[in-house]
Legacy VTK file of the C-alpha trace (Angstrom):
# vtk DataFile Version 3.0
C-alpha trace
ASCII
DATASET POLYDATA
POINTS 306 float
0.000 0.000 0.000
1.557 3.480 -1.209
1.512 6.600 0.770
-1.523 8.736 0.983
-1.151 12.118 -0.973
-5.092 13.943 -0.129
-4.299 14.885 2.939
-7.992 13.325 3.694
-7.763 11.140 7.007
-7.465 7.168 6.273
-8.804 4.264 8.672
-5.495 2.017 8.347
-2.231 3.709 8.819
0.937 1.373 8.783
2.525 4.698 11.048
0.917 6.690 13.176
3.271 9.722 14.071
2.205 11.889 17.107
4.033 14.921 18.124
5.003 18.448 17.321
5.396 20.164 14.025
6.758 23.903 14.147
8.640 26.345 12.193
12.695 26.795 12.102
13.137 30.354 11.675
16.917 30.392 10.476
18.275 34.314 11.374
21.638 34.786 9.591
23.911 37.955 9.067
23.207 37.088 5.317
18.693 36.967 6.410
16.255 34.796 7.272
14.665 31.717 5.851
11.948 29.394 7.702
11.499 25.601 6.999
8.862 23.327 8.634
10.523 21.362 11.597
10.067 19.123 14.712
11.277 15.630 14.983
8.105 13.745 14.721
7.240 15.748 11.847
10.610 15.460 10.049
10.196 11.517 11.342
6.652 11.205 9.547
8.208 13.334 6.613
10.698 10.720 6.160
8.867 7.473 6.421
6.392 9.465 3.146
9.922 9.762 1.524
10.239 5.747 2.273
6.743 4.841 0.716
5.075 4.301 4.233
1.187 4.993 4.595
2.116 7.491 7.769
-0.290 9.798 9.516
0.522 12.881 11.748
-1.024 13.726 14.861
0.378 17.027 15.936
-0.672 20.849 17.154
-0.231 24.017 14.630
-2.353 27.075 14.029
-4.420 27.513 11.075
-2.218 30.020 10.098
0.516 30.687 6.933
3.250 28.692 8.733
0.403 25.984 9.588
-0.271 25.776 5.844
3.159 25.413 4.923
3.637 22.481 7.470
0.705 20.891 6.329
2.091 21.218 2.585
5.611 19.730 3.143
3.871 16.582 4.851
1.861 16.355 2.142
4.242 16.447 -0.375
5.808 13.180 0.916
2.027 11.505 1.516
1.827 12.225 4.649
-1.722 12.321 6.355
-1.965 15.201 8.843
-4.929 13.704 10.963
-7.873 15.999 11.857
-8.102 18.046 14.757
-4.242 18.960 14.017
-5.085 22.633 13.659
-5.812 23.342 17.497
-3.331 25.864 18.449
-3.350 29.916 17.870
-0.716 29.820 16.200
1.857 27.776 15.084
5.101 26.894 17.166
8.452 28.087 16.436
12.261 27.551 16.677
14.448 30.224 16.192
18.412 29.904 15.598
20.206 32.690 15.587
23.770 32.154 13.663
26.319 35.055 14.092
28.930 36.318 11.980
31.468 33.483 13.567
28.852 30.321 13.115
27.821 30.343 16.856
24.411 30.162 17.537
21.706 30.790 19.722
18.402 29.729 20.392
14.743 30.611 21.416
11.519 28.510 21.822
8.514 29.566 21.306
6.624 26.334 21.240
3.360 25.063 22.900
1.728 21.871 23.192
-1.543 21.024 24.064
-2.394 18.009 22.401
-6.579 17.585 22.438
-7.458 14.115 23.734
-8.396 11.850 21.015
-9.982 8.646 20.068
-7.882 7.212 17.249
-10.107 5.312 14.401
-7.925 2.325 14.162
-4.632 1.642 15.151
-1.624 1.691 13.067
0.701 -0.760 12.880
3.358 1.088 14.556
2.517 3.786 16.486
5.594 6.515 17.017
6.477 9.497 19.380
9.175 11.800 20.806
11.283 14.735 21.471
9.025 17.765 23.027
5.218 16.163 22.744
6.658 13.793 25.568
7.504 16.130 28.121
5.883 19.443 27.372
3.008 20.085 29.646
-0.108 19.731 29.133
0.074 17.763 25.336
2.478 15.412 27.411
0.157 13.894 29.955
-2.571 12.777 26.689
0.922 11.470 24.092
1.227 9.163 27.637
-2.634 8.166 27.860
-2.453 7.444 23.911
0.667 5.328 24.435
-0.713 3.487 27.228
-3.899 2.379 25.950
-1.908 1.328 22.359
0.651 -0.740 24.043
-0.209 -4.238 23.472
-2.475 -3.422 20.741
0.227 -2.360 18.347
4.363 -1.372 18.664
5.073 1.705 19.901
8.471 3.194 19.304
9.436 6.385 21.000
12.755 8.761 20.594
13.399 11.532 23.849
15.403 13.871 21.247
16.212 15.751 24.185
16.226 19.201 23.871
17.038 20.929 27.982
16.326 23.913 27.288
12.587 22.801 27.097
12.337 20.633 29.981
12.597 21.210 34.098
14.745 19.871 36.039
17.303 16.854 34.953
15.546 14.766 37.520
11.892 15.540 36.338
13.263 14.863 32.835
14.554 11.528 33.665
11.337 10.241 35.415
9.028 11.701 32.814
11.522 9.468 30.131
11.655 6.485 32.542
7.746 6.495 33.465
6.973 6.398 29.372
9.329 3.603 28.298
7.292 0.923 30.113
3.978 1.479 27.494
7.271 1.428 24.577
8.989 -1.382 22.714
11.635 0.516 20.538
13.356 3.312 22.273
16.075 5.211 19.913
18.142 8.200 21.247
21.345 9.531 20.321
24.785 9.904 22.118
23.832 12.852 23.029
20.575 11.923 24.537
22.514 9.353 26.306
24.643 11.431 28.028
22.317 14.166 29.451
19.970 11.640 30.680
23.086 9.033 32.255
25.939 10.998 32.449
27.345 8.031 34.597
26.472 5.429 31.955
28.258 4.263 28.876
25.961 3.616 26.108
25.902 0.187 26.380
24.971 0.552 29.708
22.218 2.851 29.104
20.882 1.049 26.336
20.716 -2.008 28.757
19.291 0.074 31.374
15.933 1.051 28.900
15.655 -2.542 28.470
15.490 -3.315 31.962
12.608 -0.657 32.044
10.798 -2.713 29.785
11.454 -2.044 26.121
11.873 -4.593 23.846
14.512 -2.687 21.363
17.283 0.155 22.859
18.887 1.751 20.283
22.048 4.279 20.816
22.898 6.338 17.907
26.648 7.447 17.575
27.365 9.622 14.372
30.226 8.241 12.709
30.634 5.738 14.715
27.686 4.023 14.232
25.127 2.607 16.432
24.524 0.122 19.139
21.285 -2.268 19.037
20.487 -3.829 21.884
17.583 -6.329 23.177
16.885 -8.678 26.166
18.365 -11.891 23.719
21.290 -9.875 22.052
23.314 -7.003 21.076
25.156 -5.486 18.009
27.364 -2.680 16.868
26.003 -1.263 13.736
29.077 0.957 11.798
28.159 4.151 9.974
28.753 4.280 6.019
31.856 6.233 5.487
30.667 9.395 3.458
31.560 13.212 3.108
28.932 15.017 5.366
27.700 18.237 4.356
25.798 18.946 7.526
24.141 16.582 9.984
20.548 17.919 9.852
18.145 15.804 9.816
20.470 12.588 10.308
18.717 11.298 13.297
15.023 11.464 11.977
16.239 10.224 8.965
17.826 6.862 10.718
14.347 6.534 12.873
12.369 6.674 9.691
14.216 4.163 8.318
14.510 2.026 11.495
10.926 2.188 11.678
10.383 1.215 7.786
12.913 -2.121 9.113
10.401 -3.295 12.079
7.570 -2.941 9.636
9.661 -5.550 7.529
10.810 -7.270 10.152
8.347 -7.444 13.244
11.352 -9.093 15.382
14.127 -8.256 17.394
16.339 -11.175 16.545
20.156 -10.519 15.949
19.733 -11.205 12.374
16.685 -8.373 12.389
18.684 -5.886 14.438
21.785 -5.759 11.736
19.125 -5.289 8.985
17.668 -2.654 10.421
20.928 -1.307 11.653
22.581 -0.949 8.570
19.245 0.115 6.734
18.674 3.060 9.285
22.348 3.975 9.505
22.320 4.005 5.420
19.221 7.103 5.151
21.229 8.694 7.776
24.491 8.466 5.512
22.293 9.462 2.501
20.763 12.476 4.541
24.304 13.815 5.868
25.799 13.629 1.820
23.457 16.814 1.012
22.251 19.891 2.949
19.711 20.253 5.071
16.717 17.629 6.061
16.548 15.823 2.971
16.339 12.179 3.453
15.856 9.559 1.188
13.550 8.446 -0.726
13.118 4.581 -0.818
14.776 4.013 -4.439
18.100 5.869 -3.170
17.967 3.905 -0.288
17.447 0.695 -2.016
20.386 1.755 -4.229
22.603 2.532 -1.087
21.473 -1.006 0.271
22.109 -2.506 -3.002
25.740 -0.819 -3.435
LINES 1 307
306 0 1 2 3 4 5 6 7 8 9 10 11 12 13 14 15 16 17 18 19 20 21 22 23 24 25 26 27 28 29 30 31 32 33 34 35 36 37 38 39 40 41 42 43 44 45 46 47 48 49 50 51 52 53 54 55 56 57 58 59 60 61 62 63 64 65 66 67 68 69 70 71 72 73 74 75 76 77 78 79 80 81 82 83 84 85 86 87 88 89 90 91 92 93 94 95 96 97 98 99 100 101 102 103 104 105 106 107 108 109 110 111 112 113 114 115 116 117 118 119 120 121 122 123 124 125 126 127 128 129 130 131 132 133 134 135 136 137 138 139 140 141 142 143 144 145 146 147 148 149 150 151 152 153 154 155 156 157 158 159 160 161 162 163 164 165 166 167 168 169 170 171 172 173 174 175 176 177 178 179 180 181 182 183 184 185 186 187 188 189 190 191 192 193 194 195 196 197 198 199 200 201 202 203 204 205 206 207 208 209 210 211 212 213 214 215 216 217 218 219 220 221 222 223 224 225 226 227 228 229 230 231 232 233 234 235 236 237 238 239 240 241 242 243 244 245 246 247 248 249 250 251 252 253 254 255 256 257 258 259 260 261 262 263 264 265 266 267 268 269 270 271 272 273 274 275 276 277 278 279 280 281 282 283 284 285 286 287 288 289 290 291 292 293 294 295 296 297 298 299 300 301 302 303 304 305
């Protein structure tokens, strides 16, 4: 089944996204130049790119910057699911890049997800980043989770971004208290070290299964990945390629990791490096050209294919 291009809302889903979309407003010495954003977004964005039937459950304003979202999810096939135009206005991300490539940032994001009955259930349900901690859309991407767990795979990446959340210790129990109604958890290096400073990744990645995921994935840049479940665990390396920037590289490897449990529906050794070396290949393919740009599924099949 091919990706939905209407935009109309559809009863089976193979990927349910839910989470926010917003606005990176990009302020440069040279201007100013806005493209839609948010990990779940760019997540759903990429999974279109990959030929999956994905939906979008998210928050934006029924505004100009709402419109544009709603355009570039559609463009890949992505279903933005009704009710997804709740907010004022849309949410925003600004980065501010001086004259010597430093940068700074401001939030202006909200998140107040409405509670909602989902038709049917997708296959694999997905969520992350700031829908899972941000008060008060958190507390209903939870009750969602919950009552899907069971009833479908749920995968879920933190994308940790502090200057959102509270406290470190608020953080960790909000992240600890979700991974129970999870099976695939994926965060980066980076994600791993803000939330277990005192960890090694292979450590943390045990430590999420012991909270009762199924999957723990730790992503590394270029030096790969490390997949690891109750049975087994693997090191995934990262293709060697010349990296224009990294934007986008981490929703671009869940995409694809995602696309590989829809394949697979295991977490055998055999499954892991599959969907290791898939995921870490739209990553590679993402990083070779600017901006979030990931792949679609022939280029990855090529990539795959050598």
């Amino acid at each position: 089944m091919g990706p939905s291009t209407t935009g109309k809302p559809q009863s089976a889903l193979d990927v349910l996204v839910i989470g926010e979309a917003l606005i990176d407003v990009v302020t440069a010495p040279s201007g100013q130049v806005e493209h839609p954003g948010g990990s779940p977004a760019n997540v759903a964005y990429g999974l279109g790119r990959l030929g999956v039937f994905t939906g979008l459950l998210t928050a934006i304003g029924d505004d100009a910057r709402g419109t544009a979202i709603e355009a570039h999810l559609h463009s890949a096939g992505v279903t933005v699911l009704p009710g997804s135009r709740s907010l004022a206005r849309t949410s925003a991300a600004t980065v501010t890049l001086a004259a010597d490539g430093s940068a700074a940032y401001d939030f202006d994001v909200t998140w107040d997800l409405p509670r909602t009955v989902l038709p049917s259930l997708p296959k694999v349900l997905h969520t992350g980043s700031i829908a899972t901690f941000l008060a008060p859309g958190a507390r209903n991407v939870k009750s969602i989770l919950e009552r899907a767990h069971h009833r479908c795979t749920v995968t879920y990446d933190p994308n940790i971004r502090p200057a959102l959340l509270g406290s470190h210790t608020e953080a960790v129990a909000i992240f600890e208290d979700l991974v129970p109604a999870t099976d695939l958890v994926k965060l980066s290096d980076e994600d791993a070290q803000w939330l277990y400073p005192h960890k090694s990744h292979n450590e943390t990645a045990a430590h999420i299964i012991g909270l009762g995921a199924k999957l723990a994935v730790v992503t590394m840049g270029a030096s790969g990945s490390h997949f690891a479940s109750a049975e087994a665990s693997i090191d995934i390396p990262a293709p060697k390629t010349m990296v224009v920037d990294t934007i986008g590289a981490g929703d671009s490897f869940m995409s694809a990791l995602i696309l590989g449990l829809l394949n697979e529906g295991r977490f055998t050794r055999d499954a892991m490096s599959r969907m290791g070396e898939a995921a870490a290949a739209a990553a590679a393919v993402t990083v070779s050209r600017a901006g979030a740009n990931p792949p679609t599924l022939a280029e990855l099949d090529r990539v795959l294919l050598g």
